[in-house]
C-alpha positions as CSV (number, residue, x, y, z in Angstrom):
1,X,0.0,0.0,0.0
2,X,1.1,3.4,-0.7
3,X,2.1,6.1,1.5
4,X,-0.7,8.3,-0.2
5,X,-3.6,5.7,0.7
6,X,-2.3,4.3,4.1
7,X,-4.3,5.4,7.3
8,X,-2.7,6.4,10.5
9,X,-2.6,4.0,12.3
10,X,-2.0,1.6,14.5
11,X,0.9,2.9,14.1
12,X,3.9,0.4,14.4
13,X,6.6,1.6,16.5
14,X,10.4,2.3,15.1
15,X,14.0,2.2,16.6
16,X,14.6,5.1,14.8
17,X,12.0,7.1,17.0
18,X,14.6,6.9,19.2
19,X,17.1,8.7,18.3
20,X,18.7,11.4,19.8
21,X,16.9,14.2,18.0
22,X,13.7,13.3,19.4
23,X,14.7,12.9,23.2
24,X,13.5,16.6,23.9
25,X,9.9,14.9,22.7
26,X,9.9,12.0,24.7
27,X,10.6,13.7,27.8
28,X,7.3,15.9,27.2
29,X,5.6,12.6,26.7
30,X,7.1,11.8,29.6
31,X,6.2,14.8,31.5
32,X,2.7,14.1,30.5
33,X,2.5,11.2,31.7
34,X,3.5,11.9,35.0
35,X,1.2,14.9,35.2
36,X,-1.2,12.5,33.9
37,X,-1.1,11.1,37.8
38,X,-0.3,14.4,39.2
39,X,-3.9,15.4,39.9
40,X,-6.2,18.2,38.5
41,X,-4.8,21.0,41.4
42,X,-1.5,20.4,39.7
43,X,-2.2,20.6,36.0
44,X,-4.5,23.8,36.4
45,X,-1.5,25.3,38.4
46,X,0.8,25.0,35.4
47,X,-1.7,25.4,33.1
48,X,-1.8,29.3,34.1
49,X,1.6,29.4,34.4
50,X,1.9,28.3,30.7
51,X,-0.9,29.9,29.9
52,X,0.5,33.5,30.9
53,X,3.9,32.5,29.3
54,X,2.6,31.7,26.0
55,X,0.7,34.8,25.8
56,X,3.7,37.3,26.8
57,X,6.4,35.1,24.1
58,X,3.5,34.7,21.1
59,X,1.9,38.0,21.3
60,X,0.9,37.7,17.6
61,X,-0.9,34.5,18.7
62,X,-2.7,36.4,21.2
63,X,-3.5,39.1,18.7
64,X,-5.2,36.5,16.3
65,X,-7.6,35.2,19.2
66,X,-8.3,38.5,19.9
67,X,-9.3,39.5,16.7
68,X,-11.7,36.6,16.1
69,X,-13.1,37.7,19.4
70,X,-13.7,41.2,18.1
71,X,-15.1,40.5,14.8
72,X,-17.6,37.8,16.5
73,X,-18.9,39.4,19.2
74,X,-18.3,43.4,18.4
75,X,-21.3,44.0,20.8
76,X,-19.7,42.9,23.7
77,X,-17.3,44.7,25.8
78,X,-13.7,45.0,25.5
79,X,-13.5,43.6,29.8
80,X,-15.8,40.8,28.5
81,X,-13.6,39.5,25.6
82,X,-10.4,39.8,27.7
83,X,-11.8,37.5,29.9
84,X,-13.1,35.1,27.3
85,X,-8.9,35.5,25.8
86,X,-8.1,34.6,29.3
87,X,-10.0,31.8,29.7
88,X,-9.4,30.2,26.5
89,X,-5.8,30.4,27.3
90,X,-6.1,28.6,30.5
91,X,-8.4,26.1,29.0
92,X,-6.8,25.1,26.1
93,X,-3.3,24.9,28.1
94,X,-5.3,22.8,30.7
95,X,-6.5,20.5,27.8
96,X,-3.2,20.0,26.4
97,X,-1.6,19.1,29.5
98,X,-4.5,16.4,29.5
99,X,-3.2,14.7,26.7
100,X,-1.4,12.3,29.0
101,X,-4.4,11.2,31.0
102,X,-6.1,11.0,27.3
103,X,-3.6,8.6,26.2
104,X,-3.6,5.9,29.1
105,X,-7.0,5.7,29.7
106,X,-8.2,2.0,29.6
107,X,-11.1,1.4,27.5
108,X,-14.5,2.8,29.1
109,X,-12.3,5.1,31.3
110,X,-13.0,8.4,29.4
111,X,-17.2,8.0,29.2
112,X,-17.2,6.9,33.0
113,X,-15.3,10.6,33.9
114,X,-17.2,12.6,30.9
115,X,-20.6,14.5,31.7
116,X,-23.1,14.4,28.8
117,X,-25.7,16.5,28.2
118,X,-28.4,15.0,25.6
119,X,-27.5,11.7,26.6
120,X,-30.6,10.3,24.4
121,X,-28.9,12.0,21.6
122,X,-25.9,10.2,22.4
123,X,-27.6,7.1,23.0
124,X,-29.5,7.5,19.5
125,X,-25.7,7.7,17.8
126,X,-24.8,4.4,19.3
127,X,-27.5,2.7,18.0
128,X,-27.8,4.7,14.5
129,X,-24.3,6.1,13.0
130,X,-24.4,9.0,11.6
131,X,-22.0,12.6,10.8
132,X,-20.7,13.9,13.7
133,X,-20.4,17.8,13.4
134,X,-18.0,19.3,15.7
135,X,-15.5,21.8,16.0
136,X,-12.0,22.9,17.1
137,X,-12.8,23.6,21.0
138,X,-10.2,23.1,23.8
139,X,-12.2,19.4,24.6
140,X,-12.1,18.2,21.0
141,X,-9.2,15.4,21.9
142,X,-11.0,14.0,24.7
143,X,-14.7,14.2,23.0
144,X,-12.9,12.3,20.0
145,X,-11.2,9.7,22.1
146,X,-14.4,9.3,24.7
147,X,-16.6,8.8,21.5
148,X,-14.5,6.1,20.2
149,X,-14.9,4.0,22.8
150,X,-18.2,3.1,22.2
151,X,-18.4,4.6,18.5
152,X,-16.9,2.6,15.6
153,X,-16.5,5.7,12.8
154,X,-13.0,7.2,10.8
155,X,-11.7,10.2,11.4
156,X,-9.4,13.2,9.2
157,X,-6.1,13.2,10.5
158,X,-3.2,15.9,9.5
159,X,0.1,13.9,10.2
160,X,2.9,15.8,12.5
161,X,5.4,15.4,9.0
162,X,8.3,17.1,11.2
163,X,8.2,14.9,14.0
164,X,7.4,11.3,13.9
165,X,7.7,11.0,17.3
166,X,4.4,12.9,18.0
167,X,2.6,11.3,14.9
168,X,3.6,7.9,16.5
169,X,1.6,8.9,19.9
170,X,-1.4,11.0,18.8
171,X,-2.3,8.3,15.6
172,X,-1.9,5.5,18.9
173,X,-4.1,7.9,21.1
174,X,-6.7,8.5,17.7
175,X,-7.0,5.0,16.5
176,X,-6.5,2.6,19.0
177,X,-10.0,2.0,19.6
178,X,-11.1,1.4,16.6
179,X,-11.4,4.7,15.0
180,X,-9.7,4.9,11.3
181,X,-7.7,8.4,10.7
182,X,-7.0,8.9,7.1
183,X,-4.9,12.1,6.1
184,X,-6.9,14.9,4.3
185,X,-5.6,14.3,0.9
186,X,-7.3,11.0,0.8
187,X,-10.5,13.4,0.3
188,X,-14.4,12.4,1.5
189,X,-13.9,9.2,-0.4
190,X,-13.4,6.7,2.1
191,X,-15.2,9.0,5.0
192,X,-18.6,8.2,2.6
193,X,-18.2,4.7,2.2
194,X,-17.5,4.4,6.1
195,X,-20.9,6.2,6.7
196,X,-22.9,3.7,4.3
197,X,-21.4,1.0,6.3
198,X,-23.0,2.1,9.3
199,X,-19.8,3.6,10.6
200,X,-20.0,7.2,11.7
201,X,-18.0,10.1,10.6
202,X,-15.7,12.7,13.3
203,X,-16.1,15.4,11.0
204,X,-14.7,19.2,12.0
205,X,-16.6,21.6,10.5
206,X,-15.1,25.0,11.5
207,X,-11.7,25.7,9.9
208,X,-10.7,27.8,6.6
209,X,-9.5,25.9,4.1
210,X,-8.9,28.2,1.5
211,X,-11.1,29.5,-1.0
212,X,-10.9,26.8,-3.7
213,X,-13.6,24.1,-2.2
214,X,-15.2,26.6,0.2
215,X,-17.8,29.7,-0.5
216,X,-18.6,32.7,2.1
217,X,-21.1,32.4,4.2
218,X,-21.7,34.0,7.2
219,X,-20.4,32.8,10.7
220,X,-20.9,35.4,13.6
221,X,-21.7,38.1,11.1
222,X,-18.8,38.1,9.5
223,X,-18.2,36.5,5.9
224,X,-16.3,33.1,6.4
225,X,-14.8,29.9,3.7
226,X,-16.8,27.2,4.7
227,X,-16.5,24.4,3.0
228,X,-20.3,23.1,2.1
229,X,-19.9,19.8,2.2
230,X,-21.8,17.9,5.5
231,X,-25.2,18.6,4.0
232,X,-24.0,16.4,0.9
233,X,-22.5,13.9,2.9
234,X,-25.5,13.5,5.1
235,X,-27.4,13.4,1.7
236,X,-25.7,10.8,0.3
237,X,-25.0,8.4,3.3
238,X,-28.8,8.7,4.0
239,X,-27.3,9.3,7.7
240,X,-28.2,11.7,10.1
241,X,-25.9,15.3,11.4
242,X,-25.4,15.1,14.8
243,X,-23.7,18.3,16.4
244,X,-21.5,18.2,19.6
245,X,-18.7,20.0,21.1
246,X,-16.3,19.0,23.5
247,X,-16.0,21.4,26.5
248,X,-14.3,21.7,29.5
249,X,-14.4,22.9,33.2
250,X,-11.3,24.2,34.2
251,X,-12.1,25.2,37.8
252,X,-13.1,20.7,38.7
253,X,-11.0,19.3,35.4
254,X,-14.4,17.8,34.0
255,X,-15.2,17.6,30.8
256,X,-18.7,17.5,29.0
257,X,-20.3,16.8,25.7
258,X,-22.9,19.0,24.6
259,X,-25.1,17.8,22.3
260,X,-27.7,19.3,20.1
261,X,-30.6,17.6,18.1
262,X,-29.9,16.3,14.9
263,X,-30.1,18.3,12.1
264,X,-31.4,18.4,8.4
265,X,-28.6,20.3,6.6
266,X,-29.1,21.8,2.8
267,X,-27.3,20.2,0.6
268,X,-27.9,21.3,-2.5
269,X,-26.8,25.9,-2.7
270,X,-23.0,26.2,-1.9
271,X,-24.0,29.4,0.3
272,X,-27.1,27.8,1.9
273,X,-25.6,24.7,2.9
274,X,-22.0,26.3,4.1
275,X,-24.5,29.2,6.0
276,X,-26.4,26.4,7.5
277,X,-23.0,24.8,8.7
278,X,-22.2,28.1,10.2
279,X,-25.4,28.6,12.5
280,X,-24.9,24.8,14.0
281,X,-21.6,26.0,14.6
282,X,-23.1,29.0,16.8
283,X,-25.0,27.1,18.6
284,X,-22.5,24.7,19.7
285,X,-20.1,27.5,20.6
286,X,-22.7,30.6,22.0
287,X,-23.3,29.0,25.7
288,X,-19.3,29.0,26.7
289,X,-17.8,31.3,23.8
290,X,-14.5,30.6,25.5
291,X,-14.4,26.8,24.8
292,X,-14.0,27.6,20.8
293,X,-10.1,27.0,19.9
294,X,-9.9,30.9,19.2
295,X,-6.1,31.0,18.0
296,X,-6.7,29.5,14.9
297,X,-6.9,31.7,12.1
298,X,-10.8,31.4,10.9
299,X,-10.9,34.4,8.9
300,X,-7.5,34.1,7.0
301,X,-9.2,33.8,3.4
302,X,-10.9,37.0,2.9
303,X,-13.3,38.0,0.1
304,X,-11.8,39.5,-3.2
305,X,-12.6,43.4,-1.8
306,X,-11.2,43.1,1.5
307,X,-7.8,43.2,3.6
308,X,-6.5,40.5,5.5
309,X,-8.2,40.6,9.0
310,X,-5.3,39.8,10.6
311,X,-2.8,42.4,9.7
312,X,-0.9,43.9,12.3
């Protein structure tokens, strides 16, 4: 099998991952780990820390989350968007630093610590496989990796090409229940022929992907490339859209699943079906704003008449 069509995952381990190159990398794993069994006091303590640090050494970072704050919620106050920048921070350092626990969870582990809300939904999803329409939040690992346990589906996977080291433990962390992560360039293909199996279908719906497959549409008011695409699958898997976000507390360590009723989604206008997208999207994310992984660049394609939002 070719590189091109091989998933990721299991992934075999190497000698070569060994090497002394990639020793700063194990002993983050390892550091993981061991927080893993350090308790939740601990991680949210250097959580802050980190969070604080990364925001005074990547102030550009920090101005891209706060400009996606701005140009989605103009209305509210300047105090209330600092706080939401704030609390992302913490969050998402928090849920990073979770990755350990994520990892060497047995089997069942994950769904026993995980508060749902909609469990019928959830329940419904066992039984009936379906799209899952999510987004980049700060508890998208663990909602992927508590869904597996009990959900049989395939995944999109962008491989860590500069470090093989870290594509060796996140592909054993995504697909080591089951769950089959193919790289992006395989395209919908294989996600479509999965969902007419009666496998469901982690699908994340929120990032920019350039103008070429996407159209505008709006998202929080502001013109956004969306690509328009679950309505069609949906369409032609015959199987249901079910929305959820991962979220999490940072004050207990908890995370939940939100999910919301399945939904019909247009498939057939590029700017109906991508604006349709958008407003499941803002739903998932308008309860807790500050769950949304805000430091991605969601705006970064622009329209043909306008500057890039993110200039300095």
């Amino acid at each position: 099998m070719s590189p091109r069509r091989a998933a990721v995952g299991p992934p075999v381990f190497r000698r070569g991952l060994l090497a002394p190159r990639y020793w700063p990398t194990w002993l983050g794993i390892g550091l993981l780990r061991l927080l893993a069994v350090g308790g939740h006091p601990l991680r949210r303590t250097v959580a802050r820390a980190l969070a604080g640090l990364y925001r005074r050494l990547n102030p550009r970072r920090a101005g891209i989350i706060a400009t996606n704050l701005r140009l989605c919620f103009p209305h509210q106050t300047a105090a209330t968007r600092e706080q939401w920048l704030r609390q992302y921070l913490d969050r998402h350092m928090l849920a990073l630093l979770d990755l350990g626990r994520i990892r060497s969870a047995g089997r069942g582990e994950l769904t026993r610590q995980t508060e749902v809300e909609g469990q019928a939904i959830l329940d419904r999803l066992r039984a009936e496989p379906g799209l899952i329409l999510t987004v980049h939040s700060v508890g998208l690992e663990w909602a992927a990796a508590m869904l597996a346990e009990t959900v049989l589906g395939s995944t999109i996977y962008k491989p860590f090409a500069r470090n093989p080291v870290i594509d060796w433990w996140f592909g054993g962390m995504r697909t080591r229940h089951g769950t089959e992560a193919l790289p992006r360039e395989r395209g919908m293909g294989p996600h479509l022929r999965a969902l007419r199996s009666g496998r469901s279908f982690f699908y994340i719906a929120d990032e920019d992907l350039g103008a070429e497959h996407s159209v505008f549409a709006p998202f929080f008011g502001v013109e956004k490339a969306t690509l328009p695409l679950a309505g069609k699958l949906a369409q032609a898997s015959r199987r249901p859209v079910y929305p959820v976000i991962g979220q999490l507390d940072e004050t207990t360590g908890q995370y939940r699943l939100r999910f919301l009723e399945p939904v019909d989604l247009p498939a057939g206008n590029d700017r109906e079906a991508a604006a349709a997208i958008n407003r499941v999207i803002e739903d998932l994310v308008i309860d807790d704003p500050a769950q949304l992984m805000w430091s991605l660049k969601y705006f970064k394609t622009t329209p043909p008449d306008e500057a890039d939002r993110y200039r300095d």
